[in-house]
Kinemage of the C-alpha trace (Angstrom):
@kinemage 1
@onewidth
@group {chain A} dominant
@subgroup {mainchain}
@vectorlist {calphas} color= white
{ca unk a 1} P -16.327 -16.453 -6.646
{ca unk a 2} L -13.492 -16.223 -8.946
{ca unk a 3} L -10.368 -18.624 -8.800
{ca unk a 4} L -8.017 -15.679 -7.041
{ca unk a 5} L -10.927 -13.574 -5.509
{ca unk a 6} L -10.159 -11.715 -2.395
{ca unk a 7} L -13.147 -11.980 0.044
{ca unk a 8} L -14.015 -8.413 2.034
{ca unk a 9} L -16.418 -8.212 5.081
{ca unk a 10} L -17.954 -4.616 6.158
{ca unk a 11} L -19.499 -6.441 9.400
{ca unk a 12} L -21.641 -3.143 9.815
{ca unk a 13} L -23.114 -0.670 7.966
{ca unk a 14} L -24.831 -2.233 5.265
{ca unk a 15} L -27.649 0.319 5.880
{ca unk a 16} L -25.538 3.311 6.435
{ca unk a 17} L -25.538 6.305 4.021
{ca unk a 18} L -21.746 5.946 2.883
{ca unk a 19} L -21.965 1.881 2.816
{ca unk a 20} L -23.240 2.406 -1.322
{ca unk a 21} L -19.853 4.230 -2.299
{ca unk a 22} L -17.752 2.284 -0.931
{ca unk a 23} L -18.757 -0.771 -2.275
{ca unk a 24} L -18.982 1.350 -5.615
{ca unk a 25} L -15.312 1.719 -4.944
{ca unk a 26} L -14.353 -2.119 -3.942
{ca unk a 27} L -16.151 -2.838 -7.164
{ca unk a 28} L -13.844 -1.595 -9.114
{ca unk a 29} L -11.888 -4.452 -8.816
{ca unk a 30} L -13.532 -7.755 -9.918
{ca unk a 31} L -11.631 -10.035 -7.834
{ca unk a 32} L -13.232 -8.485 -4.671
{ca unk a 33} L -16.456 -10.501 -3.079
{ca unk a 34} L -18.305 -8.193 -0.828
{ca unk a 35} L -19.457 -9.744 1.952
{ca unk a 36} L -22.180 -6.938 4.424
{ca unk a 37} L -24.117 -7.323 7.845
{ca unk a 38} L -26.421 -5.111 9.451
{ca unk a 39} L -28.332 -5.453 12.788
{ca unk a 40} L -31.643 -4.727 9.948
{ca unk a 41} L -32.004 -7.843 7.976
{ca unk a 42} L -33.414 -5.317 5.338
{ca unk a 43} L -31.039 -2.397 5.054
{ca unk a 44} L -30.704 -1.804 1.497
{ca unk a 45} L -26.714 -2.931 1.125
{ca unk a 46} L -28.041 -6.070 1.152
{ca unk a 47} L -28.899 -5.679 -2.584
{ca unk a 48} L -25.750 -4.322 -3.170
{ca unk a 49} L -23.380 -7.496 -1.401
{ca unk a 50} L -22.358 -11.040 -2.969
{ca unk a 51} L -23.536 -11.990 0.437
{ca unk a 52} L -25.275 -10.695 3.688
{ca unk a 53} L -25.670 -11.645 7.064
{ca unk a 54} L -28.038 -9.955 10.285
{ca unk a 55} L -25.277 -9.072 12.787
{ca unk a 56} L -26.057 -8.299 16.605
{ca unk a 57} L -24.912 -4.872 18.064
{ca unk a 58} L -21.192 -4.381 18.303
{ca unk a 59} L -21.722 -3.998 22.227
{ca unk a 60} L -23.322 -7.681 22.224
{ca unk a 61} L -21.154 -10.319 23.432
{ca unk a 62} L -22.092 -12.449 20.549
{ca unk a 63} L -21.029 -9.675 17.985
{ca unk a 64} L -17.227 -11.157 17.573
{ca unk a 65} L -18.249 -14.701 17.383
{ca unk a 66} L -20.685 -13.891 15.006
{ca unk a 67} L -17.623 -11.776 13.055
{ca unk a 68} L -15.351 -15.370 13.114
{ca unk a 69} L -18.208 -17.274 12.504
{ca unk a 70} L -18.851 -15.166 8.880
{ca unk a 71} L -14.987 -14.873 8.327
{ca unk a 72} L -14.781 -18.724 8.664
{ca unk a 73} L -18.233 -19.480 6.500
{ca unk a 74} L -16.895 -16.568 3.828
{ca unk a 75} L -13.115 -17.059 3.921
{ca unk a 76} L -12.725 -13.703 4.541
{ca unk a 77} L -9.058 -12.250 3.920
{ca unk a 78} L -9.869 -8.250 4.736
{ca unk a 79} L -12.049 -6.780 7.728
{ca unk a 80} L -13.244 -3.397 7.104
{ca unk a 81} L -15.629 -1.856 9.855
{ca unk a 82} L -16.965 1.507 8.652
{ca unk a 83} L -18.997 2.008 11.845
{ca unk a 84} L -17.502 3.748 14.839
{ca unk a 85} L -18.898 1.688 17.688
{ca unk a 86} L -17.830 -1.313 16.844
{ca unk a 87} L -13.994 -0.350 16.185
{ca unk a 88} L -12.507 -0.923 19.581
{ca unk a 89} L -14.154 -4.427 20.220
{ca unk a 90} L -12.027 -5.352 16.740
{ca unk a 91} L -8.913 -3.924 17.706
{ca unk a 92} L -9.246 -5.671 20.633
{ca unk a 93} L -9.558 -8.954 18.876
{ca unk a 94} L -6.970 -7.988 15.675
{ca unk a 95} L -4.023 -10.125 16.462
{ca unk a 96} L -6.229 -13.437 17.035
{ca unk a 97} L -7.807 -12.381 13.485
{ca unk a 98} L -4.508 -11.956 12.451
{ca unk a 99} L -3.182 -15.467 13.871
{ca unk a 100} L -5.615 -16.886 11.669
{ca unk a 101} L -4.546 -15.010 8.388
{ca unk a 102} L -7.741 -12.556 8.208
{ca unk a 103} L -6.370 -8.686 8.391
{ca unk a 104} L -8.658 -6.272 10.271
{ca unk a 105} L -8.232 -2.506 9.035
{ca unk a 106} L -8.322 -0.631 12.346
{ca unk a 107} L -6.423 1.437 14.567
{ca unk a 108} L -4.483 0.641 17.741
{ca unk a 109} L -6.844 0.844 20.613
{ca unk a 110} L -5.384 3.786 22.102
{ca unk a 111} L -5.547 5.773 18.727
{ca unk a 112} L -9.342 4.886 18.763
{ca unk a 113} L -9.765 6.639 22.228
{ca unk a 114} L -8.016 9.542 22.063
{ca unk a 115} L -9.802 10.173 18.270
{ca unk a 116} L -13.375 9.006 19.134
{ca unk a 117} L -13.909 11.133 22.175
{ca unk a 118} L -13.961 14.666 21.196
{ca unk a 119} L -13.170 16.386 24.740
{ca unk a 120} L -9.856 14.533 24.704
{ca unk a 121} L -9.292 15.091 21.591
{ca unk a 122} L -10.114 18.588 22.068
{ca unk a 123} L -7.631 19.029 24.886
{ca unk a 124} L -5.342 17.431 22.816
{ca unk a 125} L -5.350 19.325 20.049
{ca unk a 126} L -4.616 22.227 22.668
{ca unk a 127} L -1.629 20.465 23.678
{ca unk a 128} L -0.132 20.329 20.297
{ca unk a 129} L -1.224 23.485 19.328
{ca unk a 130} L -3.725 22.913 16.635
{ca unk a 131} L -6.596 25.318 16.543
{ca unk a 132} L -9.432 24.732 18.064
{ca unk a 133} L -13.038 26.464 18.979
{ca unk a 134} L -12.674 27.737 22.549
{ca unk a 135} L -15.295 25.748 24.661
{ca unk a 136} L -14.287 22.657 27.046
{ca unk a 137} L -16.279 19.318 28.265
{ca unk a 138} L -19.717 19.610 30.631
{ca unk a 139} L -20.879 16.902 32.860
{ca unk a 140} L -23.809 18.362 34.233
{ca unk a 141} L -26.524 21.411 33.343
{ca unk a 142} L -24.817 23.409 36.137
{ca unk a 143} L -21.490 22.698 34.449
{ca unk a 144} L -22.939 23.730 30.331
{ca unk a 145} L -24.490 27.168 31.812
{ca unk a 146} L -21.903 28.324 33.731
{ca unk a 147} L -19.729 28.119 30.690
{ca unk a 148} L -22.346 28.852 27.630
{ca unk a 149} L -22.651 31.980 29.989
{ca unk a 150} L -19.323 32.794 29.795
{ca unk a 151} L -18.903 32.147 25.940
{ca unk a 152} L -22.089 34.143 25.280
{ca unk a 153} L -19.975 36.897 26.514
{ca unk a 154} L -17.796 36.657 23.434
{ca unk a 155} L -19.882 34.609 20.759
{ca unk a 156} L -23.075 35.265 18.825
{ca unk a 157} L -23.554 31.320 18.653
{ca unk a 158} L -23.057 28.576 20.232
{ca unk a 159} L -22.626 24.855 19.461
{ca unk a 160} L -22.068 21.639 21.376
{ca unk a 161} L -22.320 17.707 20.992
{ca unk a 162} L -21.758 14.789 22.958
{ca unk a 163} L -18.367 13.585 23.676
{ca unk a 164} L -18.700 10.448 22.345
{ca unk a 165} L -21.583 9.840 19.490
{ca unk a 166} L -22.123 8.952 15.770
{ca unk a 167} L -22.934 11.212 13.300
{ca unk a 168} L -25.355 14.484 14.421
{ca unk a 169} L -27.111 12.763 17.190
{ca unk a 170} L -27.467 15.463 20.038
{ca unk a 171} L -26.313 18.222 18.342
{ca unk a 172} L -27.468 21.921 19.506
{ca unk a 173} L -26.771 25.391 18.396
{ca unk a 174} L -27.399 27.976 20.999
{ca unk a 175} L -27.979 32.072 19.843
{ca unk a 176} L -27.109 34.694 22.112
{ca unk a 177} L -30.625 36.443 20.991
{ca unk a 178} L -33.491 35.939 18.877
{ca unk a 179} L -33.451 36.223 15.366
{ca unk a 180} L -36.328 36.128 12.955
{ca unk a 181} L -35.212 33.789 11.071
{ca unk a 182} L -37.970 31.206 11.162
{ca unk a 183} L -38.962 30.950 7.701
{ca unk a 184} L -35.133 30.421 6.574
{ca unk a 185} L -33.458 27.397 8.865
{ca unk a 186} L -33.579 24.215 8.615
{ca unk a 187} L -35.337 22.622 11.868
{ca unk a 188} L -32.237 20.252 12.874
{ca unk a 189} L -30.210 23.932 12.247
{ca unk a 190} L -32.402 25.974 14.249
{ca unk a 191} L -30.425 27.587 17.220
{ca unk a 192} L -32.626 28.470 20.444
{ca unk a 193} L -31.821 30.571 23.484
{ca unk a 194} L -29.599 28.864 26.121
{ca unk a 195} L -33.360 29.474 28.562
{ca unk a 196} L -34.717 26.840 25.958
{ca unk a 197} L -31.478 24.553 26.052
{ca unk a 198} L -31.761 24.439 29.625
{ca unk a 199} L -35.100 23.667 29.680
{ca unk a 200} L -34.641 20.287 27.728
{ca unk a 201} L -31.345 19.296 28.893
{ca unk a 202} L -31.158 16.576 31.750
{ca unk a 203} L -29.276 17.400 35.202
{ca unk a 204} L -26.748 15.007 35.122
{ca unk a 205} L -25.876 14.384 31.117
{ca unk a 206} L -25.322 10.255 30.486
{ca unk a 207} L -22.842 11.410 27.802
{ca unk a 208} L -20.840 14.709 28.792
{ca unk a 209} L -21.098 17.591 25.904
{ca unk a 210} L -18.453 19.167 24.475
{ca unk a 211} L -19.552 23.412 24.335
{ca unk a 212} L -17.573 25.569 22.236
{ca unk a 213} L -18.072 28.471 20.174
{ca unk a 214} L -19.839 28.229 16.346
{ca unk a 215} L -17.568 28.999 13.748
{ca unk a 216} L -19.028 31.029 11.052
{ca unk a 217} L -16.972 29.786 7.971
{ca unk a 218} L -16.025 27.484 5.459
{ca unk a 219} L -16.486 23.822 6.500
{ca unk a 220} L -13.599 20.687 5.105
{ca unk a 221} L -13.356 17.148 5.774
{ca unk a 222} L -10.283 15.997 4.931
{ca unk a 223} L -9.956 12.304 3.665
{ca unk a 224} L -6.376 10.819 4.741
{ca unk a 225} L -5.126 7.168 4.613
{ca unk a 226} L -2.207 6.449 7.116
{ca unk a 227} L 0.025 3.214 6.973
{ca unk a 228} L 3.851 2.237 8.435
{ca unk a 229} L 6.464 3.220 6.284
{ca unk a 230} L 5.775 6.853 6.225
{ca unk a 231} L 3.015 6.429 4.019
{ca unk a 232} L 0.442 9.357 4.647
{ca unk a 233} L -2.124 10.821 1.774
{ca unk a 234} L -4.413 13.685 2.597
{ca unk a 235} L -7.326 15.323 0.386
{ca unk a 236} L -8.719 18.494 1.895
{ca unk a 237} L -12.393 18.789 0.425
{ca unk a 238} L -14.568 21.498 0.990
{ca unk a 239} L -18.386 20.286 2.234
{ca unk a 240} L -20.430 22.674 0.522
{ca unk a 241} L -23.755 21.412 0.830
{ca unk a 242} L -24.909 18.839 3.459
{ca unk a 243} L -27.701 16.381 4.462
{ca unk a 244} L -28.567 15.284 7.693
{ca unk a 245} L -24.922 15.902 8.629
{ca unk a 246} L -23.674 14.204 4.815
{ca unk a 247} L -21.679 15.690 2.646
{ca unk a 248} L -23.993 15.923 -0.642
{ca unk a 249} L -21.505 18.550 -2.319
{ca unk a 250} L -17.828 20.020 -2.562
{ca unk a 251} L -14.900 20.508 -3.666
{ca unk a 252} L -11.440 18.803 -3.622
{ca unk a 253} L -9.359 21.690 -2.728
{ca unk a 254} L -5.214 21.435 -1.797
{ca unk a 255} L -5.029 24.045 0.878
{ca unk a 256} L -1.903 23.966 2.407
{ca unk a 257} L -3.055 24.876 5.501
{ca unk a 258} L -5.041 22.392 6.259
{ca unk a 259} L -2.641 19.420 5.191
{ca unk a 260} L -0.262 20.781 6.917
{ca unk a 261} L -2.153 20.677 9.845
{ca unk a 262} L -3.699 17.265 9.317
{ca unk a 263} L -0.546 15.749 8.792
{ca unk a 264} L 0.999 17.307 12.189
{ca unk a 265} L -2.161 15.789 14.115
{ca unk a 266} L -1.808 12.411 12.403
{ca unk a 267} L 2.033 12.206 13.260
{ca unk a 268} L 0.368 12.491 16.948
{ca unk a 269} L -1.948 9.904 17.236
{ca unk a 270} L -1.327 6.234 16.520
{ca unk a 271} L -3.513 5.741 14.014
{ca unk a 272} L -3.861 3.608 10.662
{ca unk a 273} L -5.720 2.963 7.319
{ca unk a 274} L -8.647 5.670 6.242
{ca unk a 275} L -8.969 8.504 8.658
{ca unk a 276} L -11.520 11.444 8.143
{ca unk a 277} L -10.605 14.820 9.781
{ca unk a 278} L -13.315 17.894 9.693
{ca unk a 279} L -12.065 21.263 10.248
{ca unk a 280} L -13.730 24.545 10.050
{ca unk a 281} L -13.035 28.551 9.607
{ca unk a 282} L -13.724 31.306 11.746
{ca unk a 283} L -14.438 34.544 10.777
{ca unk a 284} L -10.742 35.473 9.928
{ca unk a 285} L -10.022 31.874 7.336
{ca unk a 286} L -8.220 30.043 9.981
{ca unk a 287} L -9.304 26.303 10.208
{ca unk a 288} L -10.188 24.922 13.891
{ca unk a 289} L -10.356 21.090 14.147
{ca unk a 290} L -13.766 19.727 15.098
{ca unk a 291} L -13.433 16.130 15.329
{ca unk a 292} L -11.701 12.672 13.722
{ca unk a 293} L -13.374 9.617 12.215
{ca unk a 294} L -10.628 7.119 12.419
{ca unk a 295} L -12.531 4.841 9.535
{ca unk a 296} L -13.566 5.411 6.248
{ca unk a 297} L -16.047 8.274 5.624
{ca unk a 298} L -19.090 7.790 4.105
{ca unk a 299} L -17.856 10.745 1.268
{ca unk a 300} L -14.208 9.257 0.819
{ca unk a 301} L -16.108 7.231 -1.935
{ca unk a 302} L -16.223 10.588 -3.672
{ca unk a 303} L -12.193 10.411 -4.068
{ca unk a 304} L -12.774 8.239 -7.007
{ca unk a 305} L -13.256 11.386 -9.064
{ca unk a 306} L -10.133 13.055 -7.298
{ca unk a 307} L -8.261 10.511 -8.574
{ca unk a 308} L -7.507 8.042 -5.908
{ca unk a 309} L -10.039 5.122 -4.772
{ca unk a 310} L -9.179 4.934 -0.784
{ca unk a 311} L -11.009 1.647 0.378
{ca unk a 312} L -9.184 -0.086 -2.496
{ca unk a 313} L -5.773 1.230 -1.592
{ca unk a 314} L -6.871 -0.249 2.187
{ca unk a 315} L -7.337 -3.868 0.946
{ca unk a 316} L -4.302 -3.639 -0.875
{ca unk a 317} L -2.211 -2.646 1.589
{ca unk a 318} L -3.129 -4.870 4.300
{ca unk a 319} L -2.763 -7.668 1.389
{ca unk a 320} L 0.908 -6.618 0.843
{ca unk a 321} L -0.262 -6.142 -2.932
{ca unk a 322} L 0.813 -3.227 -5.391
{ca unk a 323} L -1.493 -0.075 -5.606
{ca unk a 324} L -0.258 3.442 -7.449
{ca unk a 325} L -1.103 5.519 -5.434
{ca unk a 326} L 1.630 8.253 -7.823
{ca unk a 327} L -1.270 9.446 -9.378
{ca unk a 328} L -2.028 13.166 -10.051
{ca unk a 329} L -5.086 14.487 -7.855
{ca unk a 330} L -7.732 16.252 -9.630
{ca unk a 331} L -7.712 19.362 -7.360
{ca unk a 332} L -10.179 21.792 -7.764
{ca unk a 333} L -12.836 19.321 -9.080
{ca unk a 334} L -16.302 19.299 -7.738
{ca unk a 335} L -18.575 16.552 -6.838
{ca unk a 336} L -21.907 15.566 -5.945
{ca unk a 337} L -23.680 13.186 -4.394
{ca unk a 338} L -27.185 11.670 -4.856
{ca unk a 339} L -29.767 9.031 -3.678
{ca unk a 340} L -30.644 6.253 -5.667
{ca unk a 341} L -33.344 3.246 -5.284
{ca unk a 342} L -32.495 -0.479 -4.653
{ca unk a 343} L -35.170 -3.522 -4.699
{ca unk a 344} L -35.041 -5.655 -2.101
């Protein structure tokens, strides 16, 4: 390690999709030393980190000893969790991180509850008066019929997904009738009749599902990065093609709309550092919010080519050290993404 080298630990993630762009994007600078774990010894950021360590499960009670015990080993200055299940356990724990000079990039606790479980969040939004796909929160099957019976009334389609969960893990769509549409959809896509839904759904759900209507249009993350002083960036980008739920393709776009939006829903919720924010149109243009990753996205590496790289502006910031971020986004650029081999 270099003389003045700043030492960053991801603690997690070093096998998730996004984990390769963002240490594309802390590689920009050469002082960084990227420290990864992973609860696989083999997940591939291992080849990409000056250093790597197998980590337990964030729910394990040895997961923030084991944290302290790399941050100590490492002299770690920066924390930055990309996962979301282990972001309350280190907000938790930030101020005795703090106490012993390492930052930890993560919301307030009570940001991180409100954001990670969509039915609050989806009540919320109602509060505020944001848009959002009509629906609500079921407990039980007797609960999700009742009311996918009374959306099918008004909607084609149907979607729902647990209230708290990563990613697209128990996702459904649900059609109002049959379509013959084998031979085009995706399987993970493929919307069955709410007869079929019931028939694999569970009495009592462990996690409850939020039901709503499917909304037919144009789909946006939008990438923001929130810090005190009023600081508050947001890059609406259109996901035009995805993969397993990742953004492969799209568009930086600056639609009013939805930053105006964004920004009134972040001046709501106490939350800090990278925040993701997907939104999407009905049939008439007008973005509904979905959900809120409050951590870095596995596209935001994709800013780079907007013209701003976020997880550097994160270390900088909670290092007190300058970062321009006056620089001219590249709106109306288009990305894409792509896989690429590591050896092990």
């Amino acid at each position: 390690m270099i003389e003045e080298g700043i030492s960053v630990l991801i603690p997690s993630g070093a096998g998730a999709p996004g984990f390769a762009g963002i240490s594309a994007c802390l590689r920009e600078d050469a002082r960084i030393r990227l420290v990864s774990g992973d609860i696989n010894n083999e997940a591939y950021g291992k080849s990409l980190s000056d250093a790597f360590y197998k980590m337990p499960p964030a729910e394990h009670p040895d997961y923030i000893r084991r944290v302290k015990e790399i941050c100590d080993l490492e002299k770690i200055k920066v924390v930055l969790p990309i996962t979301t299940r282990e972001l309350n356990i280190l907000s938790r724990e930030r101020q005795t991180f703090e106490d012993a000079g390492i930052k930890v990039i993560v919301s307030p606790e009570n940001g991180l509850n409100l954001s990670n479980d969509k039915g609050k969040l989806h009540n919320w939004a109602a509060e505020i008066d944001i848009p959002i796909p009509e629906g609500g929160v079921c407990a039980n099957k007797v609960e999700f019929e009742r009311l996918a019976n009374d959306l099918l009334s008004r909607h084609e389609y149907l979607f729902f997904k647990p209230t708290v969960g990563n990613g697209s893990r128990g996702i459904g769509l649900i059609a109002k009738n049959v379509k013959s549409n084998m031979s085009n959809g995706k399987p993970e896509l493929m919307p069955l009749l709410l007869s079929e839904w019931t028939l694999r759904l569970p009495d009592q759900f462990d996690t409850p599902l939020l039901l709503t209507q499917f909304l037919p249009g144009k789909e946006y993350s939008v990438d923001a990065f929130v810090w005190p002083g009023n600081e508050t960036i947001i890059i609406p980008r259109s996901r035009d093609k995805m993969v397993s739920g990742i953004s492969v393709s799209g568009e930086f776009e600056k639609n009013e709309n939805l930053i105006s939006q964004t920004h009134k829903l972040l001046k709501s919720l106490d939350l800090l550092g990278p925040i993701g924010i997907q939104w999407r149109n009905d049939e008439n243009g007008i973005a509904h919010l979905l959900e809120i990753n409050p951590r870095l996205q596995g596209t935001t590496s994709a800013l780079r080519h907007a013209g701003i790289n976020v997880p550097l502006l994160a270390i900088n910031r909670a290092l007190n050290m300058e970062y321009n971020t006056s620089v001219n986004i590249h709106w109306n650029r288009g990305f894409t993404r792509y896989w690429q081999d590591v050896f092990l």
